[in-house]
BAKE-252088 format. One record per residue (C-alpha): residue number from 0; x, y, z. Coordinates in steps of 0.02 Angstrom, whole numbers, plus 50000, padded with zeros to 5 digits. Each point is the difference from the previous one (the first is absolute). Layout:
<pts>
+-----+-------+-------+-------+
! pos !     X !     Y !     Z !
+-----+-------+-------+-------+
! NUM !     X !     Y !     Z !
...
+-----+-------+-------+-------+
</pts>
This chain:
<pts>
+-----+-------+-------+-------+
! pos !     X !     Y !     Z !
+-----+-------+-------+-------+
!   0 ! 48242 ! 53633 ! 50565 !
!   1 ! 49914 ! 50018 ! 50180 !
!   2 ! 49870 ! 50135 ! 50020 !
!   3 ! 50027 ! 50093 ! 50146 !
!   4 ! 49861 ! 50020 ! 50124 !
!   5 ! 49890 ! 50171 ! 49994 !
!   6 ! 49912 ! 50084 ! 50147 !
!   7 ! 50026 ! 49964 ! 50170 !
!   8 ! 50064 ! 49865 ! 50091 !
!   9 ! 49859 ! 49910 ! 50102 !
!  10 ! 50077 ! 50032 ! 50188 !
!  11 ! 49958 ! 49931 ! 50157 !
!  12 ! 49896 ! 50169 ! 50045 !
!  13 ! 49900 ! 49984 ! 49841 !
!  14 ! 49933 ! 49826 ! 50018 !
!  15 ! 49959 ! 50030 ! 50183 !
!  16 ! 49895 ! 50155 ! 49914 !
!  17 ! 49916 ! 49902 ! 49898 !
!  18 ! 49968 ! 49859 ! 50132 !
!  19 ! 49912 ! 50156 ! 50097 !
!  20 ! 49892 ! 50076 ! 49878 !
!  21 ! 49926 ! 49813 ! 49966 !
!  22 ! 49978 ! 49966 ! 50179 !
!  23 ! 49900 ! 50187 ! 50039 !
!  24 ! 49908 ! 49981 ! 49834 !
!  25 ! 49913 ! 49832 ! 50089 !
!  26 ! 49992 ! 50073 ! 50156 !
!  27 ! 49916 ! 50155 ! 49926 !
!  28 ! 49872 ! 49901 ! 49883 !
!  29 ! 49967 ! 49883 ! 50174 !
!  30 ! 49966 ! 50134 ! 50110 !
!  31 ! 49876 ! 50094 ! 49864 !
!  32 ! 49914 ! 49822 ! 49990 !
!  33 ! 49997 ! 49990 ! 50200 !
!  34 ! 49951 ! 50171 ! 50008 !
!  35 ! 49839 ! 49975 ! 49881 !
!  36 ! 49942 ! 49819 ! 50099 !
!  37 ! 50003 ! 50083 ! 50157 !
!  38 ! 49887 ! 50164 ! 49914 !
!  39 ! 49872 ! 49895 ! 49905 !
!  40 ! 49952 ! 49867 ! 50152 !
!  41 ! 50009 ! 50016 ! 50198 !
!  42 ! 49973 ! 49830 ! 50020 !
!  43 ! 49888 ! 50029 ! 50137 !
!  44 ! 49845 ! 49898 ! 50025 !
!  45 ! 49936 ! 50061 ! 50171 !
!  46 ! 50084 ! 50126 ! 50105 !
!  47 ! 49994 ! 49858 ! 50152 !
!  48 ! 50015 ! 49828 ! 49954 !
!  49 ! 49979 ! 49914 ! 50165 !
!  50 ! 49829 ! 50099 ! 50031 !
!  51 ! 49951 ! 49940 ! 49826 !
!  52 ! 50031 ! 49831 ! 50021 !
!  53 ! 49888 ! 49994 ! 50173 !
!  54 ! 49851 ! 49979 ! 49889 !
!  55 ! 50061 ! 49915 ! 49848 !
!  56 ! 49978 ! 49823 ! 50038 !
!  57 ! 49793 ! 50050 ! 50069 !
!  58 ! 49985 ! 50079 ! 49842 !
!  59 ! 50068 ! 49875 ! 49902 !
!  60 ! 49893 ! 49868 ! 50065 !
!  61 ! 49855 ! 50089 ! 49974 !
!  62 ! 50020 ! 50048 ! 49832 !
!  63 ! 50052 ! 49826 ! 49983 !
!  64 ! 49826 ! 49962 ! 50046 !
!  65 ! 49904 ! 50107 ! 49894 !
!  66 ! 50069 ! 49899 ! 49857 !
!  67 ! 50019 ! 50140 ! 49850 !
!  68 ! 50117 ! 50016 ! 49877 !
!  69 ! 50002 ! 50136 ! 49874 !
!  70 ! 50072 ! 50025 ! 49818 !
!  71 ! 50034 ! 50164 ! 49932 !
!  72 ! 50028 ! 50042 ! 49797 !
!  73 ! 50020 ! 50158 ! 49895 !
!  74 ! 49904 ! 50073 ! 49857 !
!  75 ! 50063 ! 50152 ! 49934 !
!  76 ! 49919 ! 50143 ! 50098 !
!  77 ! 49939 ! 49878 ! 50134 !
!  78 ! 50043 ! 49864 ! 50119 !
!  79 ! 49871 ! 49874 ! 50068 !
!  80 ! 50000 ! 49902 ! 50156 !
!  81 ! 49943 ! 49828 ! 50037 !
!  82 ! 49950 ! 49942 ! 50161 !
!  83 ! 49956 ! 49819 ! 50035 !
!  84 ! 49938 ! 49907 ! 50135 !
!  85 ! 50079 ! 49822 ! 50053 !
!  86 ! 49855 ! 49901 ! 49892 !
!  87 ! 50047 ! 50125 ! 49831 !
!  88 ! 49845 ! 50127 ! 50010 !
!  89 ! 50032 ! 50178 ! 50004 !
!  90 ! 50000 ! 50103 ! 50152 !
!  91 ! 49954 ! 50185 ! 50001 !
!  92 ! 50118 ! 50075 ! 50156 !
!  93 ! 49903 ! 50101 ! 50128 !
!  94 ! 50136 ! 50123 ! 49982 !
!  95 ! 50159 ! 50004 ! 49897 !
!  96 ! 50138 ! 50111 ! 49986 !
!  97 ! 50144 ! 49983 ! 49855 !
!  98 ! 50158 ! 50090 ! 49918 !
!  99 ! 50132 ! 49945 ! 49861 !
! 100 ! 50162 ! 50032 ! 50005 !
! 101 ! 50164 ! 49936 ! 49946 !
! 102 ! 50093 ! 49890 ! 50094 !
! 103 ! 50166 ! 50098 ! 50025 !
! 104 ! 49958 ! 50156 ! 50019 !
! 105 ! 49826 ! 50108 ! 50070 !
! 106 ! 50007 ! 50143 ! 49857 !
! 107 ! 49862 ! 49932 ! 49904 !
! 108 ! 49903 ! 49932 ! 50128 !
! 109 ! 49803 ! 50050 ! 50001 !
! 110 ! 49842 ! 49966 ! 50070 !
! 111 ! 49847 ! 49886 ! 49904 !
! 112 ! 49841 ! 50022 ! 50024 !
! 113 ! 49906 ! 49833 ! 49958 !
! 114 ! 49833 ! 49983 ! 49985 !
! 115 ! 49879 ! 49843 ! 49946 !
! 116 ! 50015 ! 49979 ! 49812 !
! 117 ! 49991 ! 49897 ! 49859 !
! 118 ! 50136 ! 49841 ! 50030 !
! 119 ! 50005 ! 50069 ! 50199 !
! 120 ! 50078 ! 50143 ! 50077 !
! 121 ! 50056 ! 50136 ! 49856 !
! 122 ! 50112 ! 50165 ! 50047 !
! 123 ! 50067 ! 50102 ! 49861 !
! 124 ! 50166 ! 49997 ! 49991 !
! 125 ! 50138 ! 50069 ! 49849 !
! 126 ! 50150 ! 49894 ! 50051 !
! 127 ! 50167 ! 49994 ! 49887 !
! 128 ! 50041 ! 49825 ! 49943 !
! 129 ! 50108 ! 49910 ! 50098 !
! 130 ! 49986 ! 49928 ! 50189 !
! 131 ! 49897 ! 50061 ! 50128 !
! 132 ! 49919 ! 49954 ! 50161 !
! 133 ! 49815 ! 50013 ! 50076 !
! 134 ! 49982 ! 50014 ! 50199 !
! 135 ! 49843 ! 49972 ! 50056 !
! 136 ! 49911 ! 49979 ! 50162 !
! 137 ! 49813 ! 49969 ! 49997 !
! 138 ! 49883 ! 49959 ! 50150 !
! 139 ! 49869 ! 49867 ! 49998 !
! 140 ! 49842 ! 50021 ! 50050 !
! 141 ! 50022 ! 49912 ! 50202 !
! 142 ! 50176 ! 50136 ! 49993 !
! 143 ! 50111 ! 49886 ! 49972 !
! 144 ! 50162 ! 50077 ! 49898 !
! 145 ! 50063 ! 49947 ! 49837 !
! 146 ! 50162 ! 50048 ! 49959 !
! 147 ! 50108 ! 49958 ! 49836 !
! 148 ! 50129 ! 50067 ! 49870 !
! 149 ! 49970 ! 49928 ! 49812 !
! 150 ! 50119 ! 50021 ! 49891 !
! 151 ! 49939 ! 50081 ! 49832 !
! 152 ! 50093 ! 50004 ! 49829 !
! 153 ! 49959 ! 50129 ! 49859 !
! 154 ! 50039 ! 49941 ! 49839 !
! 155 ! 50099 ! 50112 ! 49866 !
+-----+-------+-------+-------+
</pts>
């Protein structure tokens, strides 16, 4: 004996329903993801690029020439900064300025204030584990600039 079938009978105008509500349910969760990118980063470096880039390659060079490099790490409640000069000694900046910040997004983003410590430049600093980064721009003692983003990781 056949069983006949129960319900409805799946029609033309129910499958195209069904096609639709799959279609504006990834549309939907696509535009929510669009619509938090475009919230949590402009994207925006400098307001004017080509007046920015006038004085890049001067700066450059010069930094170039002053021969640092820096490292940055994390201990909880503070972050320390090491600047060295091109034969490994440290160098004490005439004047530095700093924040930390993640990446993606300017929420969190805060000012250090570094000052000469034990293992180099120490700011205190609470940061959640996970990635950040560390903008600095120091000035040496002749003025030249020193500019640099370090890329910091707090551990669980």
């Amino acid at each position: 004996m056949a069983q006949q079938p129960t319900g409805r009978p799946l029609t033309g105008r129910t499958v195209l329903g069904i096609t639709a509500a799959g279609f504006a349910v990834v549309i939907g969760a696509n535009m929510a993801l669009v619509w938090a990118a475009l919230g949590s980063f402009p994207g925006l470096e400098v307001r004017n690029s080509y007046v920015a880039s006038q004085g890049f390659d001067r700066e450059r060079a010069a930094q170039r020439a002053l021969g640092w490099t820096a490292r940055v790490s994390y201990r909880p409640g503070r972050v320390t900064l090491v600047v060295l000069d091109r034969d490994g000694a440290r160098v004490l900046p005439a004047a530095i300025t700093a924040s930390v910040g993640r990446a993606t997004h300017m929420a969190q983003d805060r000012a250090l204030a570094f000052a000469p410590g034990a293992g180099g430049l120490v700011a205190p600093a609470r940061l959640e584990p996970g990635p950040w980064q560390v903008r600095i721009a120091a000035t040496a003692a002749d003025g030249t600039g020193f500019r640099q983003r370090l890329d910091l990781r707090v551990p669980q």
